[in-house]
C-alpha positions in Angstrom: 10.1 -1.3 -13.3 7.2 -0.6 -16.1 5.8 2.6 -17.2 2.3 1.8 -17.9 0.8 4.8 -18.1 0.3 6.7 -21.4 3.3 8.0 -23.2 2.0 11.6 -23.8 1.9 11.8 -20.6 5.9 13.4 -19.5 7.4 12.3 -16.9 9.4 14.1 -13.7 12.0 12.8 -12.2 9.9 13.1 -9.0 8.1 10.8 -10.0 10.3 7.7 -10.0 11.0 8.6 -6.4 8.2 7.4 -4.7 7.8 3.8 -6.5 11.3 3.2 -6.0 11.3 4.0 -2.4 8.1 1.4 -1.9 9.6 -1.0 -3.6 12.9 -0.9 -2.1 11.3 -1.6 1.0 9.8 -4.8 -0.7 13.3 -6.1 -2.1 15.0 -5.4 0.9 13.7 -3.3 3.7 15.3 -4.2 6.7 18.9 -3.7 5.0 18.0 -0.1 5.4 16.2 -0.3 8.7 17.4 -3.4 10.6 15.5 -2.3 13.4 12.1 -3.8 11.8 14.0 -7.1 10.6 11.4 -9.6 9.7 13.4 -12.7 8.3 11.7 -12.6 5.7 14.5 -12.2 3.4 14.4 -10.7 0.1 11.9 -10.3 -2.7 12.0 -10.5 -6.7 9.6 -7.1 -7.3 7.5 -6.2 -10.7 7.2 -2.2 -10.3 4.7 -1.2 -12.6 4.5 2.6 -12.5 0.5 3.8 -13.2 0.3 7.7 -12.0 2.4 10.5 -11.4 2.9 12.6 -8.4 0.8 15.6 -10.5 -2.4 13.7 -10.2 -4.2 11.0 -12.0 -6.9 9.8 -13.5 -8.8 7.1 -10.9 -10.6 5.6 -14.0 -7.4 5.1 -16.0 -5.6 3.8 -12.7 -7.8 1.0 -12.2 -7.7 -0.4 -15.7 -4.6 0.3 -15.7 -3.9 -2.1 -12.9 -6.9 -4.9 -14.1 -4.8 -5.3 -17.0 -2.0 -5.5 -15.5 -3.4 -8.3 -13.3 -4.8 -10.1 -15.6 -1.1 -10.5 -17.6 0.9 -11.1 -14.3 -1.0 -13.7 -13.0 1.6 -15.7 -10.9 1.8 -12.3 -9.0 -0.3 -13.3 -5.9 0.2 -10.0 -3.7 0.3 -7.0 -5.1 1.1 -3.5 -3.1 -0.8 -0.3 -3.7 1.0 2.9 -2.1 -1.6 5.4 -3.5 -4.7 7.4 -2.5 -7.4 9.8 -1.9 -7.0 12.8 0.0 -10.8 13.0 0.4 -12.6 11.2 3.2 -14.7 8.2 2.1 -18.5 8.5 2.4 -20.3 6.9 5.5 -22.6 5.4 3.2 -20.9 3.2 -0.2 -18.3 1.8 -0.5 -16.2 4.2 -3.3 -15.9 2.8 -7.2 -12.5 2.5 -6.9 -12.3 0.0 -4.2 -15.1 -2.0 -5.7 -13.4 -2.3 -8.8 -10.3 -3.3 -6.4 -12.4 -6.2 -4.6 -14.1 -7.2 -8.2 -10.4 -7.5 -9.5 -9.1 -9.5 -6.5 -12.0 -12.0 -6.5 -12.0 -12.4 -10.3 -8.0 -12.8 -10.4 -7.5 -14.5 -6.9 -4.6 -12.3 -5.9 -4.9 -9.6 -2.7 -4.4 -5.9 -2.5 -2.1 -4.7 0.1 -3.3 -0.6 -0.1 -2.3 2.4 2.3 -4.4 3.7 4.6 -4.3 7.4 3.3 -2.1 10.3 5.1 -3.8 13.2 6.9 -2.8 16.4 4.6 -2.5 20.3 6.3 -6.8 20.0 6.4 -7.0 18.9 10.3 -10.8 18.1 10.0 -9.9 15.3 7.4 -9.9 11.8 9.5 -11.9 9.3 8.1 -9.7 7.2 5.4 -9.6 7.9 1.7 -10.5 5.5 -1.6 -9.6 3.0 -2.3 -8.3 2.3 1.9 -12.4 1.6 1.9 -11.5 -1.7 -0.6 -13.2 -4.4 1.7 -11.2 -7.6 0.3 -7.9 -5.9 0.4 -5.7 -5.9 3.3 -5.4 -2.0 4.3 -2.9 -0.4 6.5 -2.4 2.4 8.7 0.9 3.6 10.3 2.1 3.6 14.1 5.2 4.8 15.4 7.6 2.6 17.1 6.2 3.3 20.9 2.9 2.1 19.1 0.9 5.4 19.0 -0.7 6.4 15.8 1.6 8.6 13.8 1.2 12.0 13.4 -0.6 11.5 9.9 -2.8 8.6 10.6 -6.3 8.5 9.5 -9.1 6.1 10.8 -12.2 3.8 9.5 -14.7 2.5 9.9 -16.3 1.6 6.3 -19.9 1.6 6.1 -20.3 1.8 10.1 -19.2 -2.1 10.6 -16.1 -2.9 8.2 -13.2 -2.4 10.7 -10.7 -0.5 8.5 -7.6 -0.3 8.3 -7.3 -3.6 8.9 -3.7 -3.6 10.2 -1.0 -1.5 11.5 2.9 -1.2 11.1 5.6 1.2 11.0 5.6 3.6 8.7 7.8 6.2 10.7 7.2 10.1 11.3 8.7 13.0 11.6 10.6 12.4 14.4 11.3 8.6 13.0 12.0 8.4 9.7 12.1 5.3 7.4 15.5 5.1 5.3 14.9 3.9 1.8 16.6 3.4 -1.4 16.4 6.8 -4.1 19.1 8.5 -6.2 22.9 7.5 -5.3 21.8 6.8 -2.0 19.3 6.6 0.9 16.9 9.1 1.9 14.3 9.7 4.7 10.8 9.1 4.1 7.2 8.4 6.7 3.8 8.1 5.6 1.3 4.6 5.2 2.9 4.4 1.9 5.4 2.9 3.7 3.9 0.8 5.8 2.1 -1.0 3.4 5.2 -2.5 1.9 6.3 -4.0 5.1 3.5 -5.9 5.1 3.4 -7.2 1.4 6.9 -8.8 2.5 4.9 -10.8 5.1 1.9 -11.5 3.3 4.1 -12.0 0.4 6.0 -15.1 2.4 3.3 -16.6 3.7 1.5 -16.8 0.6 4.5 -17.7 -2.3 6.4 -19.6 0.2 5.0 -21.0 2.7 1.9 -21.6 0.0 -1.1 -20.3 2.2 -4.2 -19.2 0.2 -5.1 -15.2 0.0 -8.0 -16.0 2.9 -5.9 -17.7 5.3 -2.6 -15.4 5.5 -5.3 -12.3 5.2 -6.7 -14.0 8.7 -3.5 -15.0 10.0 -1.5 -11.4 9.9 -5.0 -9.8 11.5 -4.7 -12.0 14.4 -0.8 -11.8 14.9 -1.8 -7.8 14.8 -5.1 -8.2 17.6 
């Protein structure tokens, strides 16, 4: 795990606990959870922390993570559990998730990004940036009948873009997602972790089955529809 963020900025312990409950998911979710086993066994991670749970900087963020990019290149897929809590506008496409799809095209690697919660504003449901990121592979959350979870949030972008592109379990109140943190385990729901479970499969069909970016993109849709 690297702190690449600035080092005036001080850090909380709270905000370790986050990261490390993505990425444990990553390395080995369904030790946790072996009701979502995936056979896709376990995963080497590179954590690179960019923000704190304060707030953060969306310009800083996103060079932040080019550079990052750009010096990890044998890092194909790469997870983002992070967002806004605003809506995204019906009419652009946001500057964050067009830096996102400049990065991915320019590096060859693929974004695997939240979907966005719902917070305590009920008239927020459209996604938030960078879930609008049109190259990455975006996902929402469903519970395990299926359903949307309580905290979902829904696309389109720019009226025809159908996003998210993809859904998985993320859990919910009533179904919580066990993860690593601390000494132990703790109970956690949200798209934040969702998208990890699907970096794992993007992440095998990718660096070791050795599909391109555009092929295992198209391949999890489908298995999805």
């Amino acid at each position: 795990k690297q702190r690449e963020r600035s080092n005036t900025i001080e850090n909380d312990n709270e905000d370790y606990y986050h990261g490390t409950a993505v990425t444990s998911i990553i390395v080995d979710g369904p030790r946790f959870n072996p009701h979502l086993q995936d056979n896709c066994g376990n995963f080497r991670v590179r954590h690179f922390g960019v923000a704190t749970q304060r707030g953060f900087s969306s310009f800083e963020i996103l060079k932040t993570i080019k550079e990052v990019v750009s010096t990890n290149l044998d890092i194909k897929v790469w997870n983002l559990s992070l967002g806004s809590t605003k809506e995204i506008n019906d009419n652009f496409v946001s500057p964050e998730a067009a830096i996102l799809d400049e990065i991915q095209h320019e590096y060859d690697v693929i974004f695997v990004i939240a979907g966005t919660n719902k917070n305590t504003d009920n008239n927020v449901v459209k996604i938030g940036s960078p879930a609008d990121s049109i190259n990455s592979l975006v996902v929402n959350s469903v519970k395990l009948d299926g359903n949307p979870a309580s905290y979902t949030r829904e696309g389109p972008v720019l009226s025809f873009y159908k996003k998210p592109d993809i859904s998985y379990y993320g859990g919910d109140r009533d179904e919580p997602m066990i993860v690593a943190g601390g000494l132990s385990g703790y109970t956690v729901y949200g798209t934040s972790y969702a998208a990890p479970w699907v970096s794992r499969k993007l992440s095998f069909l990718i660096q070791k089955i050795g599909m391109s970016r555009e092929v295992a993109k198209a391949l999890l849709i489908d298995s999805a529809i």
